[in-house]
VMD Tcl script that draws the C-alpha trace (Angstrom):
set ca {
  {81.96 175.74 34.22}
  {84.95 175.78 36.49}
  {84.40 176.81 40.22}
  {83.85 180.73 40.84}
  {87.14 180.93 43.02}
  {88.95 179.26 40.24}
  {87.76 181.93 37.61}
  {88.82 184.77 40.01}
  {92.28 182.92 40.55}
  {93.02 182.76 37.24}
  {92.07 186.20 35.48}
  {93.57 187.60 38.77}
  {97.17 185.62 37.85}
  {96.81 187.30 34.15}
  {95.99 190.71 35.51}
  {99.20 191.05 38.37}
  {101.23 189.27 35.27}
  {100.09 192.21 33.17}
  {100.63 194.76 35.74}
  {103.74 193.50 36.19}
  {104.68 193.80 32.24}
  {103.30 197.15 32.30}
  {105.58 198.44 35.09}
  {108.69 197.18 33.35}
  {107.84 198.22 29.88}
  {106.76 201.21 30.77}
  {110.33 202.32 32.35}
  {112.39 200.99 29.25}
  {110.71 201.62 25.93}
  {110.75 205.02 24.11}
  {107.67 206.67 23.40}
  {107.53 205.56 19.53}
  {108.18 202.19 20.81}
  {105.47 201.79 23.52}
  {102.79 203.68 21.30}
  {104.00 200.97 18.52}
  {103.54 197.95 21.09}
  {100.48 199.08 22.68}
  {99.34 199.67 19.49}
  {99.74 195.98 18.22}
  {98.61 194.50 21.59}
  {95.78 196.38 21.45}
  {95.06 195.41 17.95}
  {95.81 191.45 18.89}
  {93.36 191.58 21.74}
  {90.84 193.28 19.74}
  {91.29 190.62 16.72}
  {91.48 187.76 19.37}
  {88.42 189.03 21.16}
  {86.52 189.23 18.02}
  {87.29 185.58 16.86}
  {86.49 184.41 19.82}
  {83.52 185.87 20.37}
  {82.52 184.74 16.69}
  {83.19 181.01 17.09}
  {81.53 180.65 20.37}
  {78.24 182.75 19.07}
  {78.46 180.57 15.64}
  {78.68 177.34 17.90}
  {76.08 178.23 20.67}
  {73.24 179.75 18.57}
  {72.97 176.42 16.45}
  {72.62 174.45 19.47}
  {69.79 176.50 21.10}
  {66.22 177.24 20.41}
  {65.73 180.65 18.70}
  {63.85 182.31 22.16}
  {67.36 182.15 23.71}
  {68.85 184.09 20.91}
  {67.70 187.46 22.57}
  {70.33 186.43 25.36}
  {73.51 186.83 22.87}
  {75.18 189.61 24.70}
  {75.25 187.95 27.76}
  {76.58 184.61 26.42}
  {78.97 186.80 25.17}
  {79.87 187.94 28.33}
  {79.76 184.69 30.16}
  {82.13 182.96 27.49}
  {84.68 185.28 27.99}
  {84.51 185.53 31.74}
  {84.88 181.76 31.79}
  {87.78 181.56 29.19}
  {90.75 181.68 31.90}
  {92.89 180.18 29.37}
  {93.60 183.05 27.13}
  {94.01 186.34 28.15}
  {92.30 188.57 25.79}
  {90.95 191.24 27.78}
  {94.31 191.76 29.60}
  {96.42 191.96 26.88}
  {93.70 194.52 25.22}
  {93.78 196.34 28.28}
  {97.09 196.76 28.84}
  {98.20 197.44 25.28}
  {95.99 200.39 25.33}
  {97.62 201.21 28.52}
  {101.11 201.17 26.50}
  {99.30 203.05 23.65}
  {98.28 205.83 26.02}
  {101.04 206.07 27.67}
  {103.11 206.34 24.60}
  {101.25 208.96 22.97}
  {101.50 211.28 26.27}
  {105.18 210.98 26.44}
  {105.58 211.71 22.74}
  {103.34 214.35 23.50}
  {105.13 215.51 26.23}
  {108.78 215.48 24.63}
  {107.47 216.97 21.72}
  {106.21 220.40 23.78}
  {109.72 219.85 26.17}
  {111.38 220.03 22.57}
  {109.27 223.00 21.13}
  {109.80 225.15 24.49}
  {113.69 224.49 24.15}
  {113.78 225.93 20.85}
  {112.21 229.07 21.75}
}
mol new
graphics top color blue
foreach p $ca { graphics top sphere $p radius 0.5 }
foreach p [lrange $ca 0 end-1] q [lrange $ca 1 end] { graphics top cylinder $p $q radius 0.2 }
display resetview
């Protein structure tokens, strides 16, 4: 396991790099276009999460004795807060932060739009 300070260092360089992403995508893309790419970051995270957490769960519980198996969820845990490498939380986060957003600005210019034609 790499050293604590390195772990922080790391997921904190994804997370400002994911802010930062956020802030400019969020001033340029239409509505239906950030719903639409929140939408699919979301969904990559999600998918990327998920086969992650599948190979390292099919690779750790064959190599340790079944008592340990009760610990799952936090191996689960502990793999991803190690895996610097890949940032699949961030990009899940912040594609549901696009998705959001999107959906209240459609939202939004859809009621600006209905008041106007009244």
């Amino acid at each position: 396991m790499p050293p604590l300070q390195a772990l922080a260092a790391l997921h904190g360089f994804w997370i400002v790099l994911a802010i930062a992403s956020l802030a400019l995508v969020l001033h340029r893309l239409t509505p239906e276009r950030l719903r639409l790419l929140g939408l699919a970051s979301t969904a990559t995270g999600v998918v990327g999460l998920l086969a992650f957490i599948g190979w390292d769960l099919t690779n750790w519980l064959g190599t340790v004795a079944p008592e340990f198996r009760r610990y799952s969820f936090q191996r689960i845990l502990f793999a991803i807060g190690t895996n610097s490498d890949v940032p699949l939380v961030q990009v899940t986060a912040a594609g549901a932060v696009c998705w959001i957003a999107g959906a209240v600005r459609r939202r939004r210019n859809d009621s600006a739009n209905h008041l106007v034609e009244s």
